[in-house]
C-alpha positions as CSV (number, residue, x, y, z in Angstrom):
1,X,0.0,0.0,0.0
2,X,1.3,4.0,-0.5
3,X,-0.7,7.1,-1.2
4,X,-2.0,7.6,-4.1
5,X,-3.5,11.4,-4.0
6,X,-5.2,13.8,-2.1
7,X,-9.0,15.4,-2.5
8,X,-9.9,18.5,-0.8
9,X,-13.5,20.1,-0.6
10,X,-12.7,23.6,-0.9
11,X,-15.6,26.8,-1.6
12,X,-13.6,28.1,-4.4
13,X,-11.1,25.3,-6.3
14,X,-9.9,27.5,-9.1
15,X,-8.6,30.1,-6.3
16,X,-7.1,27.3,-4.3
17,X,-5.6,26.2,-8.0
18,X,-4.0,29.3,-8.0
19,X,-2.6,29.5,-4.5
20,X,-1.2,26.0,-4.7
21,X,0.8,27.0,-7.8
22,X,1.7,30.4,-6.6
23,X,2.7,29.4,-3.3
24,X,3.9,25.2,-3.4
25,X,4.6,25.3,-7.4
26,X,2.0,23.0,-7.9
27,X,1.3,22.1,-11.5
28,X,-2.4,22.1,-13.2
29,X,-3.3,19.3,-15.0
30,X,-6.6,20.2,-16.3
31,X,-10.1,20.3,-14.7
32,X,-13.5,18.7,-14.8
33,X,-16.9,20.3,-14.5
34,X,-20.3,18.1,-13.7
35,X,-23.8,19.0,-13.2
36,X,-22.8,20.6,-9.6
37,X,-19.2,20.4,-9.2
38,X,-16.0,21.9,-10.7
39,X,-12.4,19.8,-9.8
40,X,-9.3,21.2,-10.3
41,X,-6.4,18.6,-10.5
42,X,-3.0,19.6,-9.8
43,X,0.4,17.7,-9.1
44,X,3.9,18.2,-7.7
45,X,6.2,15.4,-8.6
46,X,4.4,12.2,-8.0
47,X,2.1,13.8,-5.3
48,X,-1.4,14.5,-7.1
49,X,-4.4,16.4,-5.2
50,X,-8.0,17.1,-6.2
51,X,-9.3,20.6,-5.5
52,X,-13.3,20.4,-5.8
53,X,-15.9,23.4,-5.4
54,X,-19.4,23.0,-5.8
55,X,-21.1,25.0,-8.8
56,X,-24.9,23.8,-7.2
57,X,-26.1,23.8,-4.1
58,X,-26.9,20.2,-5.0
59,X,-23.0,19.4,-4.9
60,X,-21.5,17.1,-2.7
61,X,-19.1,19.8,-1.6
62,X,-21.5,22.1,-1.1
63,X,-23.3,19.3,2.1
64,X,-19.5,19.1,2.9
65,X,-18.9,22.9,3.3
66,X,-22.6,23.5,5.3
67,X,-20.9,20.9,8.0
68,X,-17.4,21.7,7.7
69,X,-14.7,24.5,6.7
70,X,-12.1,23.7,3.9
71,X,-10.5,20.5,4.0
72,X,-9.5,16.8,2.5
73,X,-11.9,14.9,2.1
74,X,-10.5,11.7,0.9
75,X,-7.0,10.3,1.5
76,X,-6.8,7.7,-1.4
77,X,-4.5,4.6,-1.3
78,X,-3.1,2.4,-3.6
79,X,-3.2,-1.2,-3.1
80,X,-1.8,-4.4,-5.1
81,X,-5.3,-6.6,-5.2
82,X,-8.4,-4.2,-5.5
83,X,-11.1,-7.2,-5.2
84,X,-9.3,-8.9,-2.3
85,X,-9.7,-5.5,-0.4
86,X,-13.4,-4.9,-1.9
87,X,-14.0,-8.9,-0.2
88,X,-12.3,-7.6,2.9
89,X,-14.7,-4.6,3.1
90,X,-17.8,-7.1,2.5
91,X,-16.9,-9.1,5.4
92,X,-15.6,-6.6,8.2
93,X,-19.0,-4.8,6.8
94,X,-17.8,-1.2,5.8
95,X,-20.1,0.9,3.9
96,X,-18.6,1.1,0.1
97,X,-19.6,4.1,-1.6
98,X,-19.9,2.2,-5.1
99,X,-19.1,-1.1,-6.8
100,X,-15.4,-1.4,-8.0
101,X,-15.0,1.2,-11.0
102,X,-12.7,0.3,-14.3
103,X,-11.3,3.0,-16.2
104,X,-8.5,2.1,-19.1
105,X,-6.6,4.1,-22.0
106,X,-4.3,1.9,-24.3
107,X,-2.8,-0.1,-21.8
108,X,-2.8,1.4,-18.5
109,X,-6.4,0.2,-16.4
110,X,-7.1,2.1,-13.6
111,X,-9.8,0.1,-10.9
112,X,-11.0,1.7,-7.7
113,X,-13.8,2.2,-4.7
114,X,-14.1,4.4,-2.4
115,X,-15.4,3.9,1.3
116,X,-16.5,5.8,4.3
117,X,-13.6,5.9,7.2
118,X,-13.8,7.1,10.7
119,X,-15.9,10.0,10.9
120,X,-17.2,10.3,7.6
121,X,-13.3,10.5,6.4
122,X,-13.5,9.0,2.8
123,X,-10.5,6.3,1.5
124,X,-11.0,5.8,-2.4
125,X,-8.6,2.4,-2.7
126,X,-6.9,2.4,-5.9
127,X,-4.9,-0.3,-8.1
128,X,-3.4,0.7,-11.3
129,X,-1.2,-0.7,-14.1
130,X,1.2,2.1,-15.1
131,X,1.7,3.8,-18.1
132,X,5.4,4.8,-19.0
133,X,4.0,8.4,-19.7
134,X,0.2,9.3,-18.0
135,X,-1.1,8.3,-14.8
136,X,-5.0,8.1,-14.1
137,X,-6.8,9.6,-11.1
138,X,-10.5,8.4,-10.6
139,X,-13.5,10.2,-12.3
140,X,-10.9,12.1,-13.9
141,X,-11.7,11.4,-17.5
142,X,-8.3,11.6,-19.3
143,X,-4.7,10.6,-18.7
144,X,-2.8,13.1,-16.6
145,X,1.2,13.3,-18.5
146,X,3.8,12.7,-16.2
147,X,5.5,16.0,-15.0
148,X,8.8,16.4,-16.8
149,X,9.6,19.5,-14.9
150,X,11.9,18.6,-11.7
151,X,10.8,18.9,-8.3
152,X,12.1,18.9,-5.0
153,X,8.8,16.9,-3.2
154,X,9.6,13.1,-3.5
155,X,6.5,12.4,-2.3
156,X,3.6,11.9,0.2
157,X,5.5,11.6,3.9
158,X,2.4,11.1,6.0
159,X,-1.2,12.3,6.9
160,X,-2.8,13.1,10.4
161,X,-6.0,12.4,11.4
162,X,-7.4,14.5,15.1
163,X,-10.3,12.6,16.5
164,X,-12.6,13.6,19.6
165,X,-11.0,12.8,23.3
166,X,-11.7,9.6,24.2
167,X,-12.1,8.0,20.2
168,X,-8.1,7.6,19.7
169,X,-8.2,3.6,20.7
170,X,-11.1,3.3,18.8
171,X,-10.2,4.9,15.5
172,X,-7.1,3.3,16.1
173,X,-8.6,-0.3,16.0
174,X,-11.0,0.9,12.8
175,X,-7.8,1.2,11.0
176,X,-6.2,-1.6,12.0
177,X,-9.3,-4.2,11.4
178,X,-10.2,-2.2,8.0
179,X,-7.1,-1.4,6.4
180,X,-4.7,-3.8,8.1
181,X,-2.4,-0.9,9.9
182,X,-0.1,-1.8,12.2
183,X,0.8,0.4,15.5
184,X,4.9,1.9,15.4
185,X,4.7,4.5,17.7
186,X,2.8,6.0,20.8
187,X,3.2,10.0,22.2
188,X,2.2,11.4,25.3
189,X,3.0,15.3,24.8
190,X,2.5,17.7,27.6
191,X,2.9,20.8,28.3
192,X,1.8,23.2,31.2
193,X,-2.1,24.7,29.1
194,X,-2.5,21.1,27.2
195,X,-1.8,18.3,25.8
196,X,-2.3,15.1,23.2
197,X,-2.3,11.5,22.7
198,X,-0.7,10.2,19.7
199,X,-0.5,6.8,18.0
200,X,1.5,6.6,14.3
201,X,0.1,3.2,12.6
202,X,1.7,1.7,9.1
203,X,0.9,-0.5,6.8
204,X,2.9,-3.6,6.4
205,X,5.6,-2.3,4.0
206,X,5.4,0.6,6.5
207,X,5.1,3.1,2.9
208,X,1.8,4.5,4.5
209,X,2.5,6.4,8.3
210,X,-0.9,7.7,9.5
211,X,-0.4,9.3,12.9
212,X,-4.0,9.8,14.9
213,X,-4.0,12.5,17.8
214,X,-6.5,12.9,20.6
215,X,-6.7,16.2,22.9
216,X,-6.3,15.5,26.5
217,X,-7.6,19.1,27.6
218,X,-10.5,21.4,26.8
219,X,-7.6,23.9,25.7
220,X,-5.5,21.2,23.4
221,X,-4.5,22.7,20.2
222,X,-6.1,19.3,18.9
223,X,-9.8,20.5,20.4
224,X,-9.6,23.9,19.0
225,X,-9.3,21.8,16.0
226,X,-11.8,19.7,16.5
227,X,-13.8,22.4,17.3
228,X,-12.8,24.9,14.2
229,X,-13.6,21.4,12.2
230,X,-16.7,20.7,13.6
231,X,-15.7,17.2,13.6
232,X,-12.5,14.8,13.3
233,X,-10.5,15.1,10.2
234,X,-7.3,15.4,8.5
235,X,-4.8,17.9,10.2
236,X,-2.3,18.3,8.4
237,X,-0.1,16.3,5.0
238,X,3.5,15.9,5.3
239,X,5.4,16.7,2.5
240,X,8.7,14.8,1.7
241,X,11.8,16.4,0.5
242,X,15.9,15.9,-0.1
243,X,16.5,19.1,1.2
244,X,14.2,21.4,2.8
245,X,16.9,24.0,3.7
246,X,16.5,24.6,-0.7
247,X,12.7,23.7,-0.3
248,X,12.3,26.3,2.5
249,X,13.8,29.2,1.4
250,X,12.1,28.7,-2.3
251,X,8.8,28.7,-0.4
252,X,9.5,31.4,1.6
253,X,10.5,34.1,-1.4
254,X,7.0,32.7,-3.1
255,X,5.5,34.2,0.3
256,X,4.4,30.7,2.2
257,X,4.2,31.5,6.1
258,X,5.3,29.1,8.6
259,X,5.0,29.1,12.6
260,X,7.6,30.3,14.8
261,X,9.9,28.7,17.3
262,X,11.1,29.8,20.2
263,X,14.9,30.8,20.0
264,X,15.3,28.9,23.1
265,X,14.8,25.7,21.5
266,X,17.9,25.9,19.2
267,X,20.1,27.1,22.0
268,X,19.0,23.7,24.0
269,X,19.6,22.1,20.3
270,X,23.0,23.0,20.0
271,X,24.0,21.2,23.1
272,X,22.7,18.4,22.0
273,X,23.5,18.0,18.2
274,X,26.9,16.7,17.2
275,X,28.1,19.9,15.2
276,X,29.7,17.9,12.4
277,X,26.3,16.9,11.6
278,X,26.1,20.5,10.0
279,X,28.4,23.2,8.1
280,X,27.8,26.4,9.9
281,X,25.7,27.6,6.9
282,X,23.3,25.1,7.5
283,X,22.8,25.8,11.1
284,X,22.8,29.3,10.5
285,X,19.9,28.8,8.1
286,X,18.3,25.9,9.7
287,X,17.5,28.5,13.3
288,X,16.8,31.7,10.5
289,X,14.3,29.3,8.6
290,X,13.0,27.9,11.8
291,X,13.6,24.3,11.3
292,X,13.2,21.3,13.4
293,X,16.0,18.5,14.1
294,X,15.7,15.6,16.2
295,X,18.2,12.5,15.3
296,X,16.6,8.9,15.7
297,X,18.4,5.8,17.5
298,X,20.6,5.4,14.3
299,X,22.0,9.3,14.7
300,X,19.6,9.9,11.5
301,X,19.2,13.5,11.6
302,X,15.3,14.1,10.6
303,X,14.1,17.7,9.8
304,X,10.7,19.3,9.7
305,X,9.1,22.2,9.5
306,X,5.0,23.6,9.4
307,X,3.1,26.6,7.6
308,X,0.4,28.4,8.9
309,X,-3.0,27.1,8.4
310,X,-3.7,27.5,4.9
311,X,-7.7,27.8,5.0
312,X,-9.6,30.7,6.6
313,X,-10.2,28.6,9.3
314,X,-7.4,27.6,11.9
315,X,-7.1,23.9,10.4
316,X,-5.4,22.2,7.9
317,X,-1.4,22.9,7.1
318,X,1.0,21.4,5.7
319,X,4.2,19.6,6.8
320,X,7.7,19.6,4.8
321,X,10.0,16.7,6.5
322,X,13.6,15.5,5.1
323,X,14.7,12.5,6.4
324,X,18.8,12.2,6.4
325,X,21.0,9.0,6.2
326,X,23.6,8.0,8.4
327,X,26.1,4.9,8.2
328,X,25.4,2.4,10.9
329,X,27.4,-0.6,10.7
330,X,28.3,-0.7,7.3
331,X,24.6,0.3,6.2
332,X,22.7,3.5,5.2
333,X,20.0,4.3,7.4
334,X,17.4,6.8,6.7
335,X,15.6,8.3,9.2
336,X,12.5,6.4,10.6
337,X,9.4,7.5,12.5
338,X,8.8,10.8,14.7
339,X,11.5,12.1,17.3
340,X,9.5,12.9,20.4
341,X,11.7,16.2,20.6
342,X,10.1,17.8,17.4
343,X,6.7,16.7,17.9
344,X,6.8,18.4,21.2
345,X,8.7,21.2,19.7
346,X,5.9,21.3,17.2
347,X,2.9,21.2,20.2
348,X,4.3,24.3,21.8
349,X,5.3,26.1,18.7
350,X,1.8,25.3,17.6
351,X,-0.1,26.1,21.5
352,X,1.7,30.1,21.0
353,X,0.4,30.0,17.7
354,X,-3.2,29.3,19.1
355,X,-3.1,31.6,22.0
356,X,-2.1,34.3,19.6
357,X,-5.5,33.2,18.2
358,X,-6.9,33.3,21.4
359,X,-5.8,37.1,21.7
360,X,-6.6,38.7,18.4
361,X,-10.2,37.6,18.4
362,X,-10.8,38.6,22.0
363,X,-9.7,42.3,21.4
């Protein structure tokens, strides 16, 4: 299994078209307008999202957007056998939205279903033969041409899901029993205001991560979500790259805001980095860009960093992660999982951001 794209619900899809490219360098690869809804498709590299709007009030989208503010909708994944997991829906008794769908051009068939996940979350599954030069997207009704332009996102990293206190176990076991996730990490972040419960499931090749995060507190960052939502849903998509000091400072010139962190936390990081990790220009630019590090068991030196909510509404961001390799006995290891340091650098850096919030709309 891997991710195969994204579909947002959106009020306005050409406008979010437009910010995508101005703002990530998203591509557009063409549109498609129904009855009651207009999609935008765009694509960076080999991720792919859907950006729909409704044109009627009798859209999809537009039920979507009476319930909810701006978000994803669907988080589609790929799998090898698509009856075996239609049979596996039919026994564990999970509502499938349609029949298995077939779309084909010359040799490349495209097969897929979508069903309803926890809290109304949609998963279209998706299995594909490949074409050398197009890939196909469901109800997208032509081959999309692969990208020849270069790009600095290798791909989908991971996607978080916030559900209400007290459903973490439960969504937890959904995805296990459903879609055959396995458990690879548990956090417990405090701090003084609030706090979350975390769990980061995989599938068995370990391609898909899917953290899910619970509040702990009436104040958690992960309520005010929740609340803001009106409901669970996705948080936030982690975008992978080979260097996100490049990625970073490209995004910033193009005018994409990202939260602070507190100076204090790089003065605690440099006494705990080994400095030959990084040239002084990196570091430099690493606490100007406000970066993350945390280094795994392996000294694997992982790297994130997270924009502003990109919606009205304080929601949905996005994530840019590089994970580095380090030589451990002879081998090349790459940076696996979550350090506990970033994610609770990223809870605080993320609780000043709400209480700034908090603030501005009491004044």
């Amino acid at each position: 299994m891997q991710f195969d794209h994204l579909h947002f619900y959106v009020t306005n899809a050409k406008a979010s078209r437009d910010w995508f490219i101005q703002k990530l360098g998203f591509q557009a690869q063409g549109c498609v307008t129904t009855s009651d809804t207009h999609t935008e498709i765009i694509q960076h590299g080999s991720v792919y999202f859907l950006l729909s709007s409704p044109v009627t009030d009798a859209s999809p989208v537009a039920e979507y957007l009476e319930q909810h503010p701006s978000g994803i909708v669907d988080v589609a994944f790929q799998v090898e056998d698509i009856e075996s997991a239609a049979q596996r829906m039919k026994v564990e008794g999970v509502k499938m939205m349609q029949p298995i769908q077939q779309y084909s051009v010359d040799n490349s068939l495209l097969k897929w279903f979508t069903i309803v996940g926890w809290s109304g979350l949609h998963h279209t599954l998706v299995e594909r033969q490949n074409h050398p030069h197009w890939k196909l997207l469901p109800s997208v009704p032509f081959p999309i041409p692969y990208s020849q332009v270069h790009s600095h996102i290798v791909g989908i990293d991971h996607v978080v899901l916030n559900v209400n206190a007290g459903d973490l176990q439960a969504a937890v076991n959904w995805y296990k029993q459903v879609l055959q996730f396995e458990s690879k990490q548990t956090f417990d972040i405090q701090t003084k205001r609030s706090g979350l419960h975390s769990q980061v499931l995989v599938d068995e090749h370990k391609n898909v991560q899917f953290p899910i995060n619970e509040p702990t507190s009436e104040k958690s960052q992960i309520q005010e979500f929740i609340d803001v939502n009106r409901g669970a849903g996705i948080q936030h998509i982690a975008l992978k790259t080979q260097n996100i000091i490049q990625v970073v400072g490209q995004l910033r010139q193009q005018g994409l805001q990202f939260i602070s962190v507190s100076p204090f936390y790089y003065s605690q990081l440099q006494q705990q980095l080994n400095q030959n990790e990084l040239s002084p220009a990196d570091w430099k630019t690493i606490q100007e860009y406000e970066i993350l590090i945390d280094m795994s068991d392996s000294d694997a030196m992982l790297l994130q960093i997270f924009t502003q909510p990109i919606f009205e509404e304080p929601t949905f961001f996005f994530e840019f992660i590089e994970r580095r390799n380090s030589w451990v006995n002879g081998n090349l290891v790459e940076a696996k999982g979550f350090g506990e340091g970033n994610f609770q650098a990223l809870f605080e850096a993320m609780e000043q951001e709400q209480i700034k919030r908090s603030q501005y709309s009491n004044q």
